[in-house]
Each structure stands twice: as structure tokens, then as C-alpha cells.
N, C-alpha and C positions, 0 to 999 in steps of 0.2 A: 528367109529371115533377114531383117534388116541388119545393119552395122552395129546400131544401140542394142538390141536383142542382144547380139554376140557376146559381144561384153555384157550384160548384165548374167546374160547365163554363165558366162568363164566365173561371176565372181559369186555368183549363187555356190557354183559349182564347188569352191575355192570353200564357203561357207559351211557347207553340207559335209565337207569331206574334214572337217577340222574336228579335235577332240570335244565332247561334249559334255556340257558340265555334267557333274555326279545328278546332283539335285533333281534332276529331268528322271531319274529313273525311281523318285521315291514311291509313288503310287501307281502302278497297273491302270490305264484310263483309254477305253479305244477311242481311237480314232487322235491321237495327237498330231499335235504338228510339227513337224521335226524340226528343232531347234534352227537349224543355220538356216531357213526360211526367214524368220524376225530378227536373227541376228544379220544377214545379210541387208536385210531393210532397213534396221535399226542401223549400224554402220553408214550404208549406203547416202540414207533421209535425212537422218539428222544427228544433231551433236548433245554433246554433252549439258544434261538440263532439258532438253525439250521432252513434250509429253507424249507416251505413245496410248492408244488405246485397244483393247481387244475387245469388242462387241460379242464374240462369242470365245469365250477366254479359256474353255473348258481346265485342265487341270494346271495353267498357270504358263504353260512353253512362253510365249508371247512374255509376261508378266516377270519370269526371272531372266531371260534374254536384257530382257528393258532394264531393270535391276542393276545387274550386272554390267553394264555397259554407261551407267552414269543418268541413268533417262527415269522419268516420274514414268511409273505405268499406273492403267486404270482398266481394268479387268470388269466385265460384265458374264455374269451366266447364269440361267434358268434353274440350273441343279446347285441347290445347296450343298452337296456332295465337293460338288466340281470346285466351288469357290472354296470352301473349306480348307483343302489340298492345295490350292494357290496360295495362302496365307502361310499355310504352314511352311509350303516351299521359298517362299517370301521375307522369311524371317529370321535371322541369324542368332543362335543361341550357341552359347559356348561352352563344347565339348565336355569340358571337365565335370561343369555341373550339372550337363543331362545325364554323363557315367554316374555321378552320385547319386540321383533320384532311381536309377533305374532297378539297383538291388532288390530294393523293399517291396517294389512292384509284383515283383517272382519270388521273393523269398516263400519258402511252403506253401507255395500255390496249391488248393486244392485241399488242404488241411480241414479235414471233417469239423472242427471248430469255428470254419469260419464259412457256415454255407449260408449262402445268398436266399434270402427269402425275395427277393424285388420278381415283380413282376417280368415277363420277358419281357423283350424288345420287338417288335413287331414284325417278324419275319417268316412270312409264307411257311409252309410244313420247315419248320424249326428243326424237330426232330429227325427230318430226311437229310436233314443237310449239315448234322451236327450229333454227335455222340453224347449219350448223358453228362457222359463225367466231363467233355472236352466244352460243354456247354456251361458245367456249372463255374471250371476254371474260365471262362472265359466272363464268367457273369462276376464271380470275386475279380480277375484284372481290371475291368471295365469300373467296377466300384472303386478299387483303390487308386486308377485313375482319375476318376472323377474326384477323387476328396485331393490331388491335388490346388495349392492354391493360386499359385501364379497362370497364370490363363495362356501365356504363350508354352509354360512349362506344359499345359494339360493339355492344348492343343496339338503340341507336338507328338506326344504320348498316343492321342485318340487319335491320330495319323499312323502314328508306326500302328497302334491296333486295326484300322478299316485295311492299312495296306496287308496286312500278314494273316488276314483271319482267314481267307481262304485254305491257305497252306494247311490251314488242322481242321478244315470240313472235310466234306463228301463233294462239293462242287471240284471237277477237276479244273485245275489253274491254266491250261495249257487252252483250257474253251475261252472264247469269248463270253457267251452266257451262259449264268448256272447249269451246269448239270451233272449229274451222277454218272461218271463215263463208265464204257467197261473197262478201259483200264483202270479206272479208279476202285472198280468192282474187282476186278483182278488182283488188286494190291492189296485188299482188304481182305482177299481169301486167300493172300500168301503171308498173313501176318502185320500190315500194316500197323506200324506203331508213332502214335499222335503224342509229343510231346509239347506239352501247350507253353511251358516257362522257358524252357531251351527254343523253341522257336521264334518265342516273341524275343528273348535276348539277341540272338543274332539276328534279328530283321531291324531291333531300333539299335545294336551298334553298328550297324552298317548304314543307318540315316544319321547317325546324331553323328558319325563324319560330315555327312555331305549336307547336313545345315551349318555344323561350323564351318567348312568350307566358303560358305557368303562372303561376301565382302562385309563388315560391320558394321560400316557407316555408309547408308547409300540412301535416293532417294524416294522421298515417300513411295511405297504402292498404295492404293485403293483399289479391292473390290464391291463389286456390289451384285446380289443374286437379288436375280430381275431382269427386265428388257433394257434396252438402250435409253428408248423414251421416257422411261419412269427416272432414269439418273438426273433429266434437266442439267446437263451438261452445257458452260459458258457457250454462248458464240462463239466461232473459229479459234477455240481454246486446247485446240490438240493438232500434232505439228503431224503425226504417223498416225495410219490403222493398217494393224498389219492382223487380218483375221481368215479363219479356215470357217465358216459356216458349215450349217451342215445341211448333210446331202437328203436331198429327194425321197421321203418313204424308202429308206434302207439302213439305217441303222436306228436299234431301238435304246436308243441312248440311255436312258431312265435303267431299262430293264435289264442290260450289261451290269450294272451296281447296283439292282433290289438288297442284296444280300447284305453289303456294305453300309448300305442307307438306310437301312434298316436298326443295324447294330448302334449305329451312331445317330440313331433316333431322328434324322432325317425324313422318314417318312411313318407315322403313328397310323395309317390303316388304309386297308383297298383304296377307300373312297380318296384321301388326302392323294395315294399314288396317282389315283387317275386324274385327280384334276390337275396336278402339275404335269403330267406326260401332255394334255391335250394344251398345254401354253408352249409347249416344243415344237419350235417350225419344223415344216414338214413329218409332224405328226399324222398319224391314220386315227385317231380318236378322234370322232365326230357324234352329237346327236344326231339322231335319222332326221328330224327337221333341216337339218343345217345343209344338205346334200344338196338341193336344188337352188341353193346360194351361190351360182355362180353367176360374177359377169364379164365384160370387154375385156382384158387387161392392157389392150391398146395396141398389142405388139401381135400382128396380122400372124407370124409362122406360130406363136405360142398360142394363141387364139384358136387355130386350126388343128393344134396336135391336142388341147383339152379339148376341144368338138368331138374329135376323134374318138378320144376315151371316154368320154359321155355316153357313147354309144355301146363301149362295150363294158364300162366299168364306172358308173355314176362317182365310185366313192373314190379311184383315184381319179379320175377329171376334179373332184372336188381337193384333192391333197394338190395335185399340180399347182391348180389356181391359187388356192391360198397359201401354197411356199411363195410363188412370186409375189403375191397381193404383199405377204409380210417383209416379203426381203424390198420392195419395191420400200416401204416404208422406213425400214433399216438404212438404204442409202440415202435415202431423204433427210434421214437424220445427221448421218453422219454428213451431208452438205453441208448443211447448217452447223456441225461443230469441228468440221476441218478449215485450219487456217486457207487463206487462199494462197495459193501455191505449196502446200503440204501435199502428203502422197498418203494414195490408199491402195494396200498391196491386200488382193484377196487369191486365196490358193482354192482350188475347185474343181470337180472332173464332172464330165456328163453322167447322165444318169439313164436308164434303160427300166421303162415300166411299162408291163402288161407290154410287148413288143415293140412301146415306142420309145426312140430315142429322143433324149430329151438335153439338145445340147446349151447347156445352164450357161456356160460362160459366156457365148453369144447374148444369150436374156439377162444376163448381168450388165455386159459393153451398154446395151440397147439402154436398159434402165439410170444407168449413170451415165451415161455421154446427155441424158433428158436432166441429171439432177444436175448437172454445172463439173463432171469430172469428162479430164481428156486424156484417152490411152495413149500410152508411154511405152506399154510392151508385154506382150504378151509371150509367156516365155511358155514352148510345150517341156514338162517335167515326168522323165519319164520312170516308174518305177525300177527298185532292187528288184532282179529275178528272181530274187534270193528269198524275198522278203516273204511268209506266210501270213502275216497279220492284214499286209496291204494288200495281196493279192489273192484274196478270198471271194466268195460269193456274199455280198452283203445281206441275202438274203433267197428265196425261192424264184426269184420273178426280177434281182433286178440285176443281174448278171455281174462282172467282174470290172473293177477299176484298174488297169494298168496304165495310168497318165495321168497328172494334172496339168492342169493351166495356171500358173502364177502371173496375173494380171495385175502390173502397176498402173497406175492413172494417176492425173495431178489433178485436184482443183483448181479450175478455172479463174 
């Protein structure tokens, strides 16, 4: 490890270990990025007023880091879910008048007078994952959410609802994706009792602290749900990217929040789910035509480890290639709209599929030292022992993440 390394790790280190704002724990979203990551970077890059950006922004980490610290953020992400959540976390409203909206919300919830005829919401076996009656309360909250007027007021509202709805289903909370555990089967044959008004109450008085918590006056964020390339972002108009992509065919990003995306109308049927999943880098949703789409990608070992998989696995040789083909485009962009001498901090771990190891932060160095970016420091990061969320199996096939690589680079 070099001398700059050292240092930048003591001060990551220094970052990671500091209190973290409330705000970061409103909504449940796998795969975050832990906050003193972009507050380290943000700190680190640049000052007060410069713009950061998160190319994959997922539920805001990056975006209220930037916030909070004086800095314009500009958030980009595929799930409208995701950006939603960043908004909400992004926006400071004052305690006293969310406490006042909130009564009416819950008052006699459930009151045989007031049943919802609206159609449901679009969510896979509805009834597996939700009780009559917890369904119809949650179909009157959702309405008398909706008739509020103020748009940040309802926003915040249908935030605390996506974050809390699990809590009074059948999905147990403690999974990553849905499902009806046995302990959750367990609890239900020892009396499980779902209180849908008292649980929404303490789920949004415990955010409506930690939005008034904001700073009041800070400057602009912008999201946008979408790719990079579709924002047409200034020239060299952003001073920071400090982003967590996502990884290789192992995590089903989309199908972690069916449930929630669902509720908040996010996604209106199979077909709408599937076409937005198959616009998620490193997605496994392919048409069968599209399979024998592969070509060079230039970079001789990544070349060779999709040959490889070609041979025992067409469809991920074809997910390999076009994570890189996309992400290869992604830096390309952000060349083009990083200042020169601005930094771009990407956090990252290899990936293991079908038995190959696929070491991404190398295909990253390779791909940006080609767009005009020069490595500054590659820091290895290595996981909480502790931790159950990060040190899981992402999946059947692609075994366990314990380390990232937090790679700074400057444009050239």
C-alpha cells in the first residue's frame, strides 16, 4: 500500500466510524452504500457549492451526504422506487406540521363506513402477502394519503407508507426478498396481531424527526429516474461522482421492492415489471435472440473469461459482456461531464459466476485509465464481521462479498 493509500484509508476510516445521519435509515433498500463513503469523498473533493453526482443513486446515501454537507447533488436511477425515496430523504419539512397531518390519517382506520371500492394495486398474490382486513386498512390509508394536497406533504406520507408496509404483511422484514418465512408462519400460529394505525404512527413519527432533522436551507438536489445518458448533463459540469454500481448477475434489485412498488403504483403489471428489470445493468432478462450478441470488448483477460462462459453458459457470457459493454458507456459519460481534475470515487467487489471469478475493479481501472481518468488509490475495504446484510450469499451461483475496492481516479 502506498503512503496516499494510508491516508486516505485512516480518513475513510475516520468517516465510516462517525455518527450517521438519522435520515439514511428511512427506507429499508439493499445494497446501500454506507454513508461515510461520499461523505468522505465529499469532504475530501470538494467544497462548499460544488456539484456531486450519483449515476446510480439508489435510495439517496450519496444525495443527502451531498446535501448535508453544503454541495448541489444530482442523483440518477432506473427504479422509480429508488428515486422516489431520495426525494423524500432530500427534503426538509417541519416537524410540527407533519405531527398535525398525521392524526386524520389513522383516525378509525378501518371503519366499515369507509371501505375502499378502488381497484387494488398491482401486487403479485396480494392476498398471500396481506390479510383482508390489513389490506382494506391499508387501501383507506393509502387513499387518504393520496387526497392530501401539498405534494412534499404526500410524498413524505407515501414514504413512511412503502417503508412500513412490510411490518403488517406476511413478507417477513428480516428477508431480503419477499417471502412468507416460517418464522413469520410461526407467529401467526401463535397469535400474531397486525395493527395497521398504530404501526403506521410510529413508523412516520420516527421519520417526521429525521426529515426535520435536514438542514432547511441547503442546496438544490436533482433526481432523475433514467440512465446517465438520457440526463444530457453540461460538459465538465460536475466536480465529484461518488457511486456504488451494481454488481454482476447477483442482486435482483427490482424484485427486493415488488411489493413496495407495487403499492405505490410503481409498477401497473408483469409486463411494465419486466421491461424495466431488463434496462438494469447486469440484469439476466434477455430475449433468446439477443444471446449470440456478443462481441471483443477490447480487454484480452475479460475477453477470455466471457469465451469461457460461452461455453458453459451462453446466457451469463452474455450478462458479463453487456455489464461491461454498459458500464464501459457509463464512464464514457461521466468523462465527458467530469470537470478535468475532478475525482470519481467508485466502490465495488469482484464477482464469482458459474465458477468464474470476475475481478470487475481491474475491468473498471482498464476501462477508465482508456476514458481520460488517472488512479489515485485504490483502497481494499474490508467488511463488518458482524454484518448479515453484507455478508450474505447474493445469490445460488455467486458466492459471498467480503471486501470492496473503493477506487479514486482524477480526470485527466
Amino acid at each position: 500500500m502506498t503512503f496516499t493509500d494510508e491516508n486516505y484509508a485512516k480518513r475513510l476510516l475516520l468517516h465510516k466510524q462517525s455518527e450517521r445521519l438519522a435520515v439514511h435509515s428511512f427506507h429499508r433498500y439493499f445494497g446501500k452504500l454506507i454513508p461515510g463513503i461520499p461523505a468522505f469523498a465529499i469532504s475530501e473533493f470538494t467544497k462548499p457549492g460544488d456539484t456531486v453526482l450519483d449515476p446510480f443513486s439508489g435510495s439517496g446515501t450519496t444525495l443527502v451526504e451531498a446535501r448535508e454537507l453544503g454541495r448541489k447533488g444530482i442523483g440518477v436511477d432506473i427504479n422509480p422506487l429508488a428515486c422516489f425515496i431520495s426525494k423524500v430523504k432530500t427534503t426538509h419539512i417541519n416537524q410540527e406540521h407533519l405531527a398535525s397531518l398525521l392524526e386524520p390519517l389513522i383516525q378509525d382506520l378501518g371503519a366499515p363506513s369507509e371501505l375502499v371500492a378502488d381497484d387494488d394495486p398491482y401486487v403479485v398474490n396480494m392476498d398471500h402477502w396481506f390479510r383482508a382486513e390489513v389490506k382494506q386498512q391499508l387501501l383507506m390509508l393509502r387513499k387518504r394519503i393520496n387526497a392530501i394536497a401539498n405534494q412534499n406533504d404526500r410524498d413524505f406520507f407515501l414514504g413512511v407508507f412503502s417503508a412500513f408496509i412490510r411490518t403488517v404483511s406476511n413478507a417477513d422484514p428480516q428477508h431480503v426478498f419477499p417471502g412468507y418465512s416460517k418464522r413469520m408462519r410461526r407467529l401467526d400460529e401463535e397469535g400474531r396481531l397486525i395493527d395497521v394505525a398504530k404501526s403506521f404512527q410510529r413508523a412516520a413519527n420516527r421519520r417526521i424527526k429525521q426529515v426535520a432533522t435536514l438542514t432547511e436551507s441547503a442546496p438544490e438536489t436533482r433526481i432523475f429516474n433514467g440512465q446517465l445518458k438520457e440526463l444530457k448533463l453540461r460538459k465538465s459540469s460536475v466536480d465529484l461522482v461518488v457511486t456504488n454500481p451494481p454488481y454482476i448477475s447477483s442482486i435482483r434489485y427490482l424484485e427486493t421492492m415488488k411489493i413496495e412498488m407495487g403499492w405505490l403504483d410503481f409498477i401497473k403489471s408483469q409486463r411494465h415489471y419486466l421491461d424495466m428489470d431488463r434496462t438494469v445493468i447486469g440484469t439476466e432478462r434477455f430475449y433468446k435472440d439477443d444471446l449470440g450478441n456478443i462481441s471483443a470488448t477490447g480487454i484480452t483477460r475479460l475477453d477470455d473469461q466471457i469465451s469461457a462462459l460461452k461455453d458453459k453458459n451462453p446466457k451469463m457470457a452474455k450478462v458479463v459482456h453487456d455489464y461491461f459493454v454498459n458500464m464501459r458507456e457509463v464512464f464514457t459519460e461521466l468523462s465527458r461531464v467530469i470537470k478535468p481534475g475532478g475525482t470519481l470515487v467508485i466502490k465495488i467487489s469482484e464477482s464469482k459466476v458459474r465458477s468464474e471469478l470476475i475481478p470487475t475493479h481491474l475491468y473498471f481501472l482498464d476501462i477508465c485509465k482508456k476514458s481520460g481518468f488517472t488512479l489515485v488509490s485504490d483502497i481494499v475495504d474490508d467488511y463488518d464481521s458482524s454484518s448479515r446484510s453484507l455478508l450474505t450469499a447474493r445469490n445460488s451461483y455467486s458466492g459471498l462479498m467480503t471486501q470492496d475496492h473503493i477506487l479514486i481516479l482524477r480526470r485527466d
